[in-house]
C-alpha positions as CSV (number, residue, x, y, z in Angstrom):
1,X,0.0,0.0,0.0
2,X,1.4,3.8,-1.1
3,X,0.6,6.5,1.3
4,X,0.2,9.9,0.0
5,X,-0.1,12.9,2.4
6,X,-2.1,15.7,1.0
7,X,-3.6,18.9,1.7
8,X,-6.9,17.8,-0.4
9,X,-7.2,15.1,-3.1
10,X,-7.0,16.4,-6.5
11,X,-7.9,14.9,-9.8
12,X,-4.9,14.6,-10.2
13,X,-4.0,11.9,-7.8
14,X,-6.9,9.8,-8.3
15,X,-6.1,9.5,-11.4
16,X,-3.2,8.5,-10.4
17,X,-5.1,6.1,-7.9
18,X,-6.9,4.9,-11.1
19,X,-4.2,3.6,-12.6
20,X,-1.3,2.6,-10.6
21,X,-1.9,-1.6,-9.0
22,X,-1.7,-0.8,-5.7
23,X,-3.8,0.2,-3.2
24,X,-3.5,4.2,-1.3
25,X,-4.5,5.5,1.8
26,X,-4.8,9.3,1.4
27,X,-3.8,11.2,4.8
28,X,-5.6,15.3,3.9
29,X,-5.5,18.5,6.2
30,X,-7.6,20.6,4.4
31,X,-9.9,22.5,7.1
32,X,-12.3,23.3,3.6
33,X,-16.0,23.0,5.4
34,X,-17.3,22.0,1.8
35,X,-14.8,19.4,1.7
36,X,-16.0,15.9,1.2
37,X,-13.3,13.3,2.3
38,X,-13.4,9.3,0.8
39,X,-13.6,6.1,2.0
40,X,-9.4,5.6,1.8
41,X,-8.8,9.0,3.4
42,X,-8.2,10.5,6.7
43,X,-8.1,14.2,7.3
44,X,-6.9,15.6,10.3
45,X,-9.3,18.1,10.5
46,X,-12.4,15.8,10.0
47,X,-14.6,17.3,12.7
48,X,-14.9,20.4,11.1
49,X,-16.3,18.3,7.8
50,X,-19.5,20.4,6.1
51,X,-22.2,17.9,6.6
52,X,-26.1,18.1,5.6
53,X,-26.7,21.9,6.2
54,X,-30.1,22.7,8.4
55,X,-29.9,26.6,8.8
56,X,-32.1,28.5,6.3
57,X,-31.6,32.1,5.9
58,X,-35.5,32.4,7.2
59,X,-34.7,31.1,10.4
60,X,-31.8,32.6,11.9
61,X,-32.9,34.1,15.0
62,X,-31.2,37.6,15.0
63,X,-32.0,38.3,11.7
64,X,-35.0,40.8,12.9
65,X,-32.2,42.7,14.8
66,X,-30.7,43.7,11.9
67,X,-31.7,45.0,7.7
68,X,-30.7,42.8,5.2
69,X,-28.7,44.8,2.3
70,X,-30.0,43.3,-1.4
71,X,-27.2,45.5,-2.6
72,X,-24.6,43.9,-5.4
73,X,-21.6,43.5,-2.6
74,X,-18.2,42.5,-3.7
75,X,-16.7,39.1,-2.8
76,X,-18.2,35.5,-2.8
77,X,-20.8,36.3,-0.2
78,X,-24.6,37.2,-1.0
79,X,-26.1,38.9,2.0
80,X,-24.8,41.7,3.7
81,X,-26.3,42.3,7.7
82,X,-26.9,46.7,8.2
83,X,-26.8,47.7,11.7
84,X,-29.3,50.6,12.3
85,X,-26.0,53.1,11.4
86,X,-26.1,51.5,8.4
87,X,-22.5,49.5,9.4
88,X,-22.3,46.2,8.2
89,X,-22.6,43.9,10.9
90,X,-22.8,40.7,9.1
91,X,-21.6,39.2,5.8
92,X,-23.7,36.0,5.4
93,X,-22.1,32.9,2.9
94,X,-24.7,30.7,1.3
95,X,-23.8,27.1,0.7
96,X,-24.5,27.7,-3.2
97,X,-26.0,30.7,-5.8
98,X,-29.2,29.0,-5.6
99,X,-29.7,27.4,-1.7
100,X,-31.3,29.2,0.6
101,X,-28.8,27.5,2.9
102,X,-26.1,29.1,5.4
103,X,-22.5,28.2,5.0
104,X,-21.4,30.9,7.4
105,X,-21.7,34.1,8.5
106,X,-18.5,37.1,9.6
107,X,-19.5,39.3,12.1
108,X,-18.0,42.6,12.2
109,X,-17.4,44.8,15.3
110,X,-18.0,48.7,15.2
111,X,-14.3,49.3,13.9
112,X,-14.8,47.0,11.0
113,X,-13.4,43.8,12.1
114,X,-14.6,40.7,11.5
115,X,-14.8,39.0,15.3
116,X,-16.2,35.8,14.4
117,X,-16.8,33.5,11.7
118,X,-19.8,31.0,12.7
119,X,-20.1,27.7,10.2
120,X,-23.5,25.9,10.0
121,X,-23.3,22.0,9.7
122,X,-24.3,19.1,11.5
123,X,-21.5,20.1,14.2
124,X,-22.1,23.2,14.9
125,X,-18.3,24.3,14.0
126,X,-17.0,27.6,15.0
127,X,-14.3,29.1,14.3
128,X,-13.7,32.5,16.5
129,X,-11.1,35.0,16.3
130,X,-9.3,37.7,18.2
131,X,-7.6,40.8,17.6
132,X,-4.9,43.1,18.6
133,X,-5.6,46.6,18.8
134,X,-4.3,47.3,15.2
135,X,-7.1,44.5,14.0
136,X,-4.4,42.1,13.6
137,X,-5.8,38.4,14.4
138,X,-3.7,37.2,17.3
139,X,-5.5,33.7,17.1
140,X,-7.8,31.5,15.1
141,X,-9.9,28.8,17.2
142,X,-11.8,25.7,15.9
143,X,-14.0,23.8,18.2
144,X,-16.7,20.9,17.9
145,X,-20.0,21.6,19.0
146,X,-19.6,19.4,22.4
147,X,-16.2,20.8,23.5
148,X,-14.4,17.6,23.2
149,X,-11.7,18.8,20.3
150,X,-10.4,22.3,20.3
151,X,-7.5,23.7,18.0
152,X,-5.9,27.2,18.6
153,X,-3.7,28.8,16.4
154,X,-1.7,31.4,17.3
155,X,-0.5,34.2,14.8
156,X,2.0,37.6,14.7
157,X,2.2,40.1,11.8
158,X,5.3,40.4,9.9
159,X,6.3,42.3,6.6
160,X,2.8,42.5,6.2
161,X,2.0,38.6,6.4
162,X,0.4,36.4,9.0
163,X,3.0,34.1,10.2
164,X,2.2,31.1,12.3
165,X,3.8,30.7,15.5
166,X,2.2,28.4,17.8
167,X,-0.8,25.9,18.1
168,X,-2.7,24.4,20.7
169,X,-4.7,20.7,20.7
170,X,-7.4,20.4,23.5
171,X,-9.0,16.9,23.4
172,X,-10.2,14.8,26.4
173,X,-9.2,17.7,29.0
174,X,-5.7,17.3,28.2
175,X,-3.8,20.4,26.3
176,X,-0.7,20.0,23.7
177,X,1.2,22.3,22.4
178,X,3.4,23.0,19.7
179,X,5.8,25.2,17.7
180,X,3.5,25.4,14.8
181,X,0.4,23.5,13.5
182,X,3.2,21.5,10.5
183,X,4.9,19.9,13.9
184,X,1.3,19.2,15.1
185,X,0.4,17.6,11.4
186,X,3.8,16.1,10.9
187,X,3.2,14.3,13.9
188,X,-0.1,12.8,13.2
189,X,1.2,12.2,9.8
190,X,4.0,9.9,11.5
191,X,1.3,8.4,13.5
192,X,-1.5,7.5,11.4
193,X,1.4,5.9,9.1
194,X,2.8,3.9,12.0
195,X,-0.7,2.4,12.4
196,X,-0.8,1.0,8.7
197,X,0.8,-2.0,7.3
198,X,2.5,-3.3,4.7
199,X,3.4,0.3,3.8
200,X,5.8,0.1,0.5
201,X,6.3,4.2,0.1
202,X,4.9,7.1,1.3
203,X,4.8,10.3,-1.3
204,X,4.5,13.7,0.2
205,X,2.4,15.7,-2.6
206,X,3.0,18.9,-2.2
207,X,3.6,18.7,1.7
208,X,7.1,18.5,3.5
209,X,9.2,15.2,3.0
210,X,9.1,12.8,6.2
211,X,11.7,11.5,7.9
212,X,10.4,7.9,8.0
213,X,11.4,3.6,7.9
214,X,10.0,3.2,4.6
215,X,10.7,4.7,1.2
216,X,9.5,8.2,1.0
217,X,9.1,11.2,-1.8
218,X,8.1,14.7,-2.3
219,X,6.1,14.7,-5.7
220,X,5.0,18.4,-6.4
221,X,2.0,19.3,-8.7
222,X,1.7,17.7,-12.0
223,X,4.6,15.4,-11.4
224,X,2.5,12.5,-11.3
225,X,0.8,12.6,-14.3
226,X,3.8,13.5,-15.6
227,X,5.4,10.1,-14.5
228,X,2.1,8.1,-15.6
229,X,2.8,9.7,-19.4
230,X,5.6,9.2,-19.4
231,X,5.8,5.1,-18.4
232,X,3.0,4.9,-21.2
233,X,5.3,6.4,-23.7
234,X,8.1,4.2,-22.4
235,X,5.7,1.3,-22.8
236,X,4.1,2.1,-26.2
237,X,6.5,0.2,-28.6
238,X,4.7,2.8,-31.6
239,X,4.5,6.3,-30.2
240,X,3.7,9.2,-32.9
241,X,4.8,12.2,-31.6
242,X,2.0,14.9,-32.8
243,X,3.8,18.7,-33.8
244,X,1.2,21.6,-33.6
245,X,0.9,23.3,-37.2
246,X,0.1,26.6,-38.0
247,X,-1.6,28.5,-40.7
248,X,1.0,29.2,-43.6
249,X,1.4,32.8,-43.3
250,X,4.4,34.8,-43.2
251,X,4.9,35.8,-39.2
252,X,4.2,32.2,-38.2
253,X,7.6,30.8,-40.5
254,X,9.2,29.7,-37.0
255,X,6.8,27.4,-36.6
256,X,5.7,25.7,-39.3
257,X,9.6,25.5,-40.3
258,X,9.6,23.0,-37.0
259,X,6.5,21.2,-38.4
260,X,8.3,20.7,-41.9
261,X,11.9,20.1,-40.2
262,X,10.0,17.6,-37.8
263,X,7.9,15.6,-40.4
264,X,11.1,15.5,-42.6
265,X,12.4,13.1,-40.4
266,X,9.8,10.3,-40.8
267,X,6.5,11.3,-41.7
268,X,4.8,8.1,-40.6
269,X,6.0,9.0,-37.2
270,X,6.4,12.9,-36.9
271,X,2.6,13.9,-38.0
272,X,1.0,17.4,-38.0
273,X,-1.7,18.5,-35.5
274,X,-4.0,21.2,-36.6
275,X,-6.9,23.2,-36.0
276,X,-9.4,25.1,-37.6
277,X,-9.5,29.0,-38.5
278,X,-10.2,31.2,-37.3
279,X,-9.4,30.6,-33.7
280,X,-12.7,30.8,-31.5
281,X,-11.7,30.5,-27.9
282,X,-14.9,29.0,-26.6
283,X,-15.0,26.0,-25.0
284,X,-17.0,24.3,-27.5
285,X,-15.2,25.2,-30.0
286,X,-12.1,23.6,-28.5
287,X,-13.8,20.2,-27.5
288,X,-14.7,19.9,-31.0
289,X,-11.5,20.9,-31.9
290,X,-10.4,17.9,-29.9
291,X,-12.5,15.9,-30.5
292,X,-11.1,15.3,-34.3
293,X,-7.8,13.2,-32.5
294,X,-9.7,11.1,-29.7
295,X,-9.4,8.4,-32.3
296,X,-6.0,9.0,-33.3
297,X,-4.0,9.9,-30.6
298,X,-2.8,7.3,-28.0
299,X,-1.8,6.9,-24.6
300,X,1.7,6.5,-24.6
301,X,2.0,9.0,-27.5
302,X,3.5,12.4,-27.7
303,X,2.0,16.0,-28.2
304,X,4.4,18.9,-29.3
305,X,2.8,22.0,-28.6
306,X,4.4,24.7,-30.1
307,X,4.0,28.2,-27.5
308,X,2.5,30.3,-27.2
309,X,-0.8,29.7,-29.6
310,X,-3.6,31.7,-29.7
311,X,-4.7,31.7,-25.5
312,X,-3.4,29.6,-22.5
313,X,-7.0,28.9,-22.0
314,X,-6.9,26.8,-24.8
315,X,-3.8,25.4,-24.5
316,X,-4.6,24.8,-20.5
317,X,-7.6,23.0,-22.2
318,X,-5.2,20.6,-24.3
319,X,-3.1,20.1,-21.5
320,X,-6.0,18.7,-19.5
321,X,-7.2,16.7,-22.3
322,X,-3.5,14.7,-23.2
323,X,-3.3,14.2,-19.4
324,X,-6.6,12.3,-18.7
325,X,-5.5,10.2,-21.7
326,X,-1.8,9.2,-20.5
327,X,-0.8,11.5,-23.7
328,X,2.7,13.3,-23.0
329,X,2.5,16.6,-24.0
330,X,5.9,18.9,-24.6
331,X,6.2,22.4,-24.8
332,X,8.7,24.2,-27.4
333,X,8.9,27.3,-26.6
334,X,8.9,30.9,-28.9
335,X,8.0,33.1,-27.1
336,X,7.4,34.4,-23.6
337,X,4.8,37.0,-22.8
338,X,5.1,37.3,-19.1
339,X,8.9,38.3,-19.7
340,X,8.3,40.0,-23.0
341,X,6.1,42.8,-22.2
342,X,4.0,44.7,-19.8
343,X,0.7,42.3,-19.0
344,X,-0.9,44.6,-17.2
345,X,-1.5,46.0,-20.1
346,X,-3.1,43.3,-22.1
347,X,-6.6,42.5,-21.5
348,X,-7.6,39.4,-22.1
349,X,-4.2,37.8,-20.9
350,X,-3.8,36.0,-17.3
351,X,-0.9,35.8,-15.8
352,X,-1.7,33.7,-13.2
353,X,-3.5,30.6,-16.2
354,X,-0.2,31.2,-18.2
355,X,2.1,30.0,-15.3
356,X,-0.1,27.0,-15.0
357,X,0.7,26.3,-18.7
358,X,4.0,26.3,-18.4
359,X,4.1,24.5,-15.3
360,X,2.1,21.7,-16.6
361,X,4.1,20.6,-19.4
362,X,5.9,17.2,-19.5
363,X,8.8,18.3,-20.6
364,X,9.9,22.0,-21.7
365,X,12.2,22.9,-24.7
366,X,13.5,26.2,-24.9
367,X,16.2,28.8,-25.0
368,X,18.4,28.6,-21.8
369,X,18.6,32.0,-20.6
370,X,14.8,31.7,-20.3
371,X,15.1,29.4,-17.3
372,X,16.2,31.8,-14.8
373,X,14.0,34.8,-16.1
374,X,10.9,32.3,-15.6
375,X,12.3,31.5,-12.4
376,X,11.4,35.3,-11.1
377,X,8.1,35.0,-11.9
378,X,7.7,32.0,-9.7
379,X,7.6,29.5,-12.9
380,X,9.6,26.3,-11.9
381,X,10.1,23.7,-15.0
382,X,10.9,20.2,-15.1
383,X,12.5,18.0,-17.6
384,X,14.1,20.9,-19.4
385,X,15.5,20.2,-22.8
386,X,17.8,23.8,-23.8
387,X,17.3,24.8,-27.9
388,X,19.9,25.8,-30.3
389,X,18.8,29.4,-32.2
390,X,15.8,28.8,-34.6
391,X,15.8,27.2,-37.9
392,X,15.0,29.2,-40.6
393,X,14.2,26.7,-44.0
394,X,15.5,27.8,-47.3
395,X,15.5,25.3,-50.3
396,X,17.7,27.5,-52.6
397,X,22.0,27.9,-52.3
398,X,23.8,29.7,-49.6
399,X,26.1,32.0,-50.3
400,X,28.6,34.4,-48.1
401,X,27.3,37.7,-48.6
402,X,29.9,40.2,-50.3
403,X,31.4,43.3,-48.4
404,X,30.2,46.9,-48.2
405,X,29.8,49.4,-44.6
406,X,26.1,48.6,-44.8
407,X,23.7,47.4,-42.0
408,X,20.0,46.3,-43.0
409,X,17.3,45.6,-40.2
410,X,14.3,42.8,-40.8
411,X,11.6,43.3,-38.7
412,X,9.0,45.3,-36.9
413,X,9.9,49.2,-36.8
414,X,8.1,49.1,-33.4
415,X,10.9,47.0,-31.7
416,X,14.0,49.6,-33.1
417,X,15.3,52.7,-31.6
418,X,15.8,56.5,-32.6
419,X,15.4,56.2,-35.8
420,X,16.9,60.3,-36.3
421,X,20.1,59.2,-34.0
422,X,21.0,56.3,-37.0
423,X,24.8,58.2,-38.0
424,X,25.5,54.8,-40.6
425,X,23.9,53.5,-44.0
426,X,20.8,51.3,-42.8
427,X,17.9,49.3,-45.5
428,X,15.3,48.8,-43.2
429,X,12.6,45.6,-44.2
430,X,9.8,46.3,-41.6
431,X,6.6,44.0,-41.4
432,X,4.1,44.6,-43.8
433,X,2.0,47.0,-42.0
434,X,5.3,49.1,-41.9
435,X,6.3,49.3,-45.6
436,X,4.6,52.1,-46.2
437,X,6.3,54.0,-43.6
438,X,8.4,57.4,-45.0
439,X,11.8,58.0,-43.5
440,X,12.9,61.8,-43.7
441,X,16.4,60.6,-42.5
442,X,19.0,60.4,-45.4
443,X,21.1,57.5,-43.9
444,X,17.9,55.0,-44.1
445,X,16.4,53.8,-46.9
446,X,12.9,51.8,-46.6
447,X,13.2,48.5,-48.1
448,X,9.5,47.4,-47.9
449,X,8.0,44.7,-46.7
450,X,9.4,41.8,-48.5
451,X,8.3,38.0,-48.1
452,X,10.1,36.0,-45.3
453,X,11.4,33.5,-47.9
454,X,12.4,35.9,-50.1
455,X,14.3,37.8,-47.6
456,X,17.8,35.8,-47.8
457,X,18.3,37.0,-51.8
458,X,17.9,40.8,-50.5
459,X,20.2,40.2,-47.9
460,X,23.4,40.0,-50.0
461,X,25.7,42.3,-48.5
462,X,26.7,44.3,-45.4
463,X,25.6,43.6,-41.8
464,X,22.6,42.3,-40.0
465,X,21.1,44.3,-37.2
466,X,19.7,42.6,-34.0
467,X,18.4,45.4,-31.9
468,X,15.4,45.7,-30.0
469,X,14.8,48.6,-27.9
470,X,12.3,51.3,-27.7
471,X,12.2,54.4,-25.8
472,X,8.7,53.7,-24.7
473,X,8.9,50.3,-23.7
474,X,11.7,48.6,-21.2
475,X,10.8,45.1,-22.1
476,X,12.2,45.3,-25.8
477,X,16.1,45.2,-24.1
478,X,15.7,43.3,-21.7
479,X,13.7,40.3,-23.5
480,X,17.6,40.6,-25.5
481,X,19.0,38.7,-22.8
482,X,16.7,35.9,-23.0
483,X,15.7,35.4,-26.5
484,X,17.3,33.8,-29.8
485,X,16.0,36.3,-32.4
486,X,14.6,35.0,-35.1
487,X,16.1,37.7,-37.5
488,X,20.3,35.9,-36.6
489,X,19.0,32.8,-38.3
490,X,17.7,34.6,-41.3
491,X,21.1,36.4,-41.4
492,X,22.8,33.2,-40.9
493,X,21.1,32.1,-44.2
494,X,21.6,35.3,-46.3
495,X,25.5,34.7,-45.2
496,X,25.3,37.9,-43.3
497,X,27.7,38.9,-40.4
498,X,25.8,40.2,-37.6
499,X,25.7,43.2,-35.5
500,X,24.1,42.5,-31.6
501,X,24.1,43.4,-28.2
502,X,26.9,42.6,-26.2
503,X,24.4,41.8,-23.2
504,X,22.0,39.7,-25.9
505,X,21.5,36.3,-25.2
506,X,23.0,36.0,-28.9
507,X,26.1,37.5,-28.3
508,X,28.0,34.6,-26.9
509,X,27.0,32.4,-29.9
510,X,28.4,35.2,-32.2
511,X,31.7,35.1,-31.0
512,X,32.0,31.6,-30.8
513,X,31.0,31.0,-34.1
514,X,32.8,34.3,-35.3
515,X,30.0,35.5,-37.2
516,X,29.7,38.9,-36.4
517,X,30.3,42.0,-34.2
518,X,29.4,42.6,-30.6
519,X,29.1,46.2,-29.3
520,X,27.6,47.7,-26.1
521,X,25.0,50.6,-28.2
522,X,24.5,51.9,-31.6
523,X,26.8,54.9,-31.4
524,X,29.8,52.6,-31.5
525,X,28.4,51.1,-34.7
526,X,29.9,53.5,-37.3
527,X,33.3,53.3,-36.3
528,X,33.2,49.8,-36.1
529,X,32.0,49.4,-39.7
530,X,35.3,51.0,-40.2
531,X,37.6,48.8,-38.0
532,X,37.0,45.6,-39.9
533,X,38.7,44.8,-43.4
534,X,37.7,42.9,-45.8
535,X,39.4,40.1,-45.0
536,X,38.1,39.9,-41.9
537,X,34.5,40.6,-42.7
538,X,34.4,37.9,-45.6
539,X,35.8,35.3,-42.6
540,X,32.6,36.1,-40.7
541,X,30.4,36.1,-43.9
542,X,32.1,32.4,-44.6
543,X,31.1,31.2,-41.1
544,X,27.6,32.8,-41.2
545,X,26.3,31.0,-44.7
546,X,28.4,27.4,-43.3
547,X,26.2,28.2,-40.3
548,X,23.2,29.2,-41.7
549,X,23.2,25.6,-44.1
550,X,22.7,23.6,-41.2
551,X,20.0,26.4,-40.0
552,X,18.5,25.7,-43.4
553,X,18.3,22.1,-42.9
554,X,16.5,21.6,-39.8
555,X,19.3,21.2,-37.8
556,X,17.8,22.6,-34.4
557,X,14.7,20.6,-34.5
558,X,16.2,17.3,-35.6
559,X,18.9,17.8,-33.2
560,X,16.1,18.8,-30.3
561,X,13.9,16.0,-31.1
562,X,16.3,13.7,-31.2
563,X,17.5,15.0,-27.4
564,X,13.6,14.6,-26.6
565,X,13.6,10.9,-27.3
566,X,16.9,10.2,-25.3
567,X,14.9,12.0,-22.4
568,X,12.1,10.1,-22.6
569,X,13.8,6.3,-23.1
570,X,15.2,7.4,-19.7
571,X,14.1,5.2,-17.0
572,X,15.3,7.1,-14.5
573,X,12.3,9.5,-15.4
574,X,10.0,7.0,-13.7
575,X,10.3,5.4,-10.5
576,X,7.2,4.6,-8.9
């Protein structure tokens, strides 16, 4: 028997119950009231279970005392209680948006504060509360309705968060206390596990690991399903692995040149996942979406989901979807948006959803400098497979682009700097939207918006600029130190030497491969144009184009595929 302590059981872990041939004993602490524990569980806090509720609004007995607000009120409660000042007194909780049932009600004192929570079930639980004089909750008290359990916690204020630092147990007239209510749980965990036998492992899910006899583990969220996709992957002697297309347009190259790299390989195993257009982000629209590969995607098979696309609502969706079917699912990774610009500022994006995303993904494949940048934001990855800089497909020969003290730029115009501080000779081809665009500055000339496969016979000669930074936006830089730009493989493919950042994530790769210039900001760009001969520009031209072949051919994606399948044939991966 596996023992898994747990603050609640998720879906998670009984699918995980659902599958694995061995029977589990759930040990829970959640102190939820709607919480409804199983037959294989126990929770320490089972007296405070929410049981058939008897309390209708109607019949609460000081309800006369006081004039019940039908006001919209913020929050998840429906009733607010107006002393005759027109105070709130009360804050009443139903059980659901259409029982006339009471969950619980907060009562407020004259200052504001709430002084008591009362919970309606069969036990008559209460939790009650008391403050300092700075309406800081000193301690939290649980109690049956008989008296015969009682549980005080004890609390301080620091840095502007409530910090646990003491708990009390009051059961049969004897009192125990402890430095904090984990020492109290950690020793009922250690109890209730002594009691069981035939214990082969006990797995701490999300809960601190035990110092115990038997095997033990700390599995954090997802990991499970994680290591029951991948044991049906290891067992599936035919896995397909699935790449996420995209429509054929020119801004989404990147990623159908990792579909076409990918299927290149072996079609009959590397096969192309679509969906319809336009993208509706409905639910229904995405289980019909869906429901097109129920029949031809398999447990033990593999989903490469190329992100970002379209919302992490959908992709959240998918993620769900795989999972429930033992269906690995791998991100490879574009773009960022929680690093690349200001979300606050986008509407229909959710921070919060996004890092779920990312977190829930089997295995992640992406730059490396993105790692620690996600890192800030709280995002922890596992099974991390680091990418080369993008592939950028091109059927027709690759030549070393010829010398000449000129720099072009391919991209958006919204991404580049000053555009009246540029002292050197620069072609600019902007995005389509941009070619229109009239530059009253005699060292640029507009090149137009010119087809992404087309690009690499334009670019023939001089320099290619990687530069992203706008005066009105401090992501643009930074993302530099993250991000491989898609424009260094297009240069790599024209034969171009490059010009980058010296802090750009690019930069080392540059000088390693000795295809281009490194300087710390654009001022030092025209009298470096100078410094280099001709010689030693056509050196770096050489490198680029030998470079850029490989680029050409898929090299990334066959190489990072190929990494993904030594990951997954590891059997070190599972070991449960």
């Amino acid at each position: 028997m596996k023992v898994i302590i747990t603050e609640r059981v998720t879906s998670e872990l009984l699918h995980f119950e659902s599958i694995i041939n061995e029977s589990i004993l759930f040990i829970s602490w959640t102190s939820t009231i709607a919480y409804q524990t199983r037959a294989n569980e126990i929770n320490l806090f089972s007296f405070m279970r929410h049981q058939e509720n008897k309390n209708l609004l109607s019949t609460l007995e000081w309800l006369s005392h006081f004039v019940l607000n039908y006001r919209s009120v913020s929050g998840s409660h429906q009733f607010e209680i107006q002393n005759e000042l027109g105070g709130i007194s009360a804050k009443v909780y139903m059980a659901s948006s259409t029982s006339h049932q009471v969950e619980h009600i907060d009562t407020f004192d004259k200052n504001d504060n709430r002084v008591e929570m009362q919970l309606y079930d069969k036990h008559s639980t209460r939790q009650m509360f008391t403050y300092d004089e700075n309406g800081t909750p000193v301690t939290s008290k649980f109690s049956s309705h008989d008296g015969t359990i009682q549980i005080t916690f004890y609390w301080i204020s620091q840095n502007r968060k409530l910090e646990n630092v003491g708990m009390s147990l009051q059961q049969e007239n004897h009192e125990q206390f402890y430095n904090s209510y984990w020492d109290w749980q950690i020793e009922q965990f250690k109890l209730l596990i002594g009691d069981c036998l035939n214990v082969s492992e006990v797995i701490s899910y999300e809960a601190p690991l035990l110092s115990l006899d038997v095997p033990t583990k700390r599995i954090t969220k997802n990991e499970l399903e994680k290591i029951l996709s991948i044991s049906s992957y290891q067992q599936n002697k035919k896995s397909n692995f699935w790449i996420v297309d995209f429509d054929h347009q020119n801004h989404w190259k990147p990623r159908t040149d990792i579909v076409k790299a990918a299927t290149s390989i072996d079609n009959r195993i590397f096969k192309k996942m679509s969906f319809s257009s336009p993208y509706i982000d409905e639910e229904d629209w995405i289980r019909n979406q869906l429901k097109n590969y129920e029949s031809l995607i398999f447990p033990g098979d593999v989903i490469i989901w190329q992100y970002p696309k379209y919302s992490p609502k959908l992709e959240l969706a998918v993620i769900k979807w795989a999972k429930k079917r033992n269906i690995l699912i791998v991100a490879l990774v574009h773009d960022v948006t929680m690093i690349r610009t200001d979300t606050n500022k986008l509407k229909k994006y959710n921070l919060e959803t996004d890092k779920e995303v990312l977190q829930s993904f089997d295995v992640v494949m992406l730059p490396l400098h993105f790692i620690n940048a996600l890192k800030d934001f709280g995002v922890n990855l596992n099974n991390i497979i680091e990418i080369a800089p993008y592939d950028f497909l091109y059927n027709q020969v690759i030549t070393p682009a010829s010398y000449q003290k000129l720099v072009v730029y391919a991209g958006s115009l919204a991404k580049f700097p000053n555009l009246d501080q540029i002292d050197f000779d620069l072609i600019i081809y902007g995005e389509k939207n941009f070619s229109s665009v009239v530059f009253d500055q005699p060292h640029i000339k507009n090149g137009g918006f010119v087809e992404a496969t087309d690009l690499p016979a334009k670019l023939s000669s001089g320099y290619g600029l990687i530069w992203d930074e706008a005066d009105n936006d401090p992501y643009l830089q930074q993302y530099t130190q993250w991000n491989w730009p898609y424009k260094f493989s297009l240069y790599m493919v024209s034969g171009l030497p490059v010009v980058a950042w010296r802090e750009s994530a690019i930069a080392d790769i540059i000088m390693q491969k000795n295809v281009g210039v490194v300087i710390s900001k654009l001022s030092e760009l025209r009298d470096m144009l100078d410094s280099i001969s001709e010689e030693r520009y056509q050196q770096m031209a050489n490198n680029a184009a030998n470079f850029g072949k490989q680029l050409a051919m898929g090299a990334t994606t066959k190489q990072t595929l190929s990494d993904l399948k030594i990951l997954l044939d590891n059997k070190q991966l599972i070991n449960l």
